[in-house]
N, C-alpha and C positions, 0 to 999 in steps of 0.2 A: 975326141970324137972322130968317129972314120965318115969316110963318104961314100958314098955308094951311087950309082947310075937306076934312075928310077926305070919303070917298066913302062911309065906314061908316054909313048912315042912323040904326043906335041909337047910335052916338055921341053923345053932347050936349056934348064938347069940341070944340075947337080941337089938331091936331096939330100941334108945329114942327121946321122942316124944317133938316137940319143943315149948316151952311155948310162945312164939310169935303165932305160930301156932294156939295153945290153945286158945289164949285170942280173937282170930277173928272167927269169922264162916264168911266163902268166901262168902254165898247169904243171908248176914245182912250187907256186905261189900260194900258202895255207890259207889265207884269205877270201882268194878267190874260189881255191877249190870247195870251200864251206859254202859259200856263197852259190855256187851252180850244184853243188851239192842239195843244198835246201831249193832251189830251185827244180831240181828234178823229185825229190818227195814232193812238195804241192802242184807238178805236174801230172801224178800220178793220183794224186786225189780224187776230183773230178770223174774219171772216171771208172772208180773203182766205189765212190759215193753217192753217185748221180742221184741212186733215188732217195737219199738220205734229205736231201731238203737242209743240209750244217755245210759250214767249214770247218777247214781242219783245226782251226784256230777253236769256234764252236765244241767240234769233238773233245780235244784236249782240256775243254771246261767241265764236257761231260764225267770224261773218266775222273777228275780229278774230285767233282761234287759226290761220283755215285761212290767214291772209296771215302771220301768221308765227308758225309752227308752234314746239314746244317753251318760249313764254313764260314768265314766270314768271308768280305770281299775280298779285302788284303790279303788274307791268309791265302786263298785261293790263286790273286795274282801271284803271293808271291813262289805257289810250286809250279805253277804254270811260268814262269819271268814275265811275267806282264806289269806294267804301272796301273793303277786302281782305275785309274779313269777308262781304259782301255776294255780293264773288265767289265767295269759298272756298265759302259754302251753296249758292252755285245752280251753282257747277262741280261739286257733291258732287253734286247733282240732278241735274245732266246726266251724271254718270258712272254714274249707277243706271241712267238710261237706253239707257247704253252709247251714248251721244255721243262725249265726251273720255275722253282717258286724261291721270292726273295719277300722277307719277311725282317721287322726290326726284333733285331738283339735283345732278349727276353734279362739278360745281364749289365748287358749296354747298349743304350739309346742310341749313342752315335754311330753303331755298329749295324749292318744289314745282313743276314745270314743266308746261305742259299742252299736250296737244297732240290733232289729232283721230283716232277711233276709226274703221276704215273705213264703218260705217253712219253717224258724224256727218260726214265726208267727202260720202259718197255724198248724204245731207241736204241741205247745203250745195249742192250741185252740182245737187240737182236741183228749188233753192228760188227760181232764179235769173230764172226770166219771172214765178214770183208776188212775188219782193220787186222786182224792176222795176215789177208792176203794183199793188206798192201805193204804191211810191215815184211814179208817175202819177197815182193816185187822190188823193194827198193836195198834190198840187200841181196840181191841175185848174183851177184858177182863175188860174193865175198861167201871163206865155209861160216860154219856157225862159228869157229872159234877167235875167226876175223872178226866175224858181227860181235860177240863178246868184248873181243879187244876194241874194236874201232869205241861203242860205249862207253867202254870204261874209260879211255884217254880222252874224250870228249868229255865225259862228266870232272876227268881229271881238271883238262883245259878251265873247266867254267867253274872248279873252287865246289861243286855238288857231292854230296853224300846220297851215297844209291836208297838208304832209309826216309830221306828226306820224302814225305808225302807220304809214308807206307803207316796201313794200320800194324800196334805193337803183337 
């Protein structure tokens, strides 16, 4: 460990500096830069959604009900990563809103299927140049072909198939 003289002028110690500390710089740190990375997409939500009355959390249940309608819960969580319960409360949220309609599994009883309600339809359809424009906003520093790459190594990271969620 090194020591160093603080900048604190009533200090009368000596601070020491911690070699953990030392061996990382915080913005070379992949963690962290994900982590203010997602940070700055649902900064920009807000207000590029304002009059949309969703979260982005909301949104991404949208897209993922209107490409394949009738889902079940799970299925749903799981192209979104969400755990079921997580869904079930904000699809419950979104149904107060008269977003989705959730409806029992005409297959299976234990299963709840969700699908959209024509105002979360009409939603959906008419979200489509401002989730363009924030999907531009938050990739403004990078060409297309960065934006290409950074997804692809991200969906690398997390074990995803680009199919996964696409209708055939």
């Amino acid at each position: 460990m090194s020591v160093v003289e603080t900048v604190n002028e009533r200090a009368e110690f000596e601070l020491e500096t911690s070699s953990v500390a030392q061996k990382y710089m915080l913005l070379d740190v992949l963690i962290h830069l994900l982590r203010r990375a997602h940070f700055n997409c649902e900064s920009h939500f807000p207000e590029i959604f304002s009059g949309y009355d969703i979260t982005s959390r909301q949104l991404a249940l949208l897209l993922v009900i209107g490409r394949q309608p009738n889902s079940s819960q799970k299925a749903i969580g799981e192209m979104v990563a969400l755990d079921v319960n997580t869904v079930s409360d904000t699809l419950r949220r979104m149904e107060r809103k008269g977003l989705v309609r959730r409806e029992a599994s005409l297959t299976d009883a234990r299963s709840i299927c969700v699908s959209l309600t024509r105002k979360g339809f009409l939603l959906l359809e008419s979200a489509d140049e401002d989730f363009h424009r924030l999907e531009r906003r938050v990739a403004s520093q990078l060409t297309g072909d960065e934006e290409e790459q950074l997804k692809y190594l991200l969906r690398k990271m997390m074990n995803i198939r680009l199919d996964l969620g696409r209708a055939a």
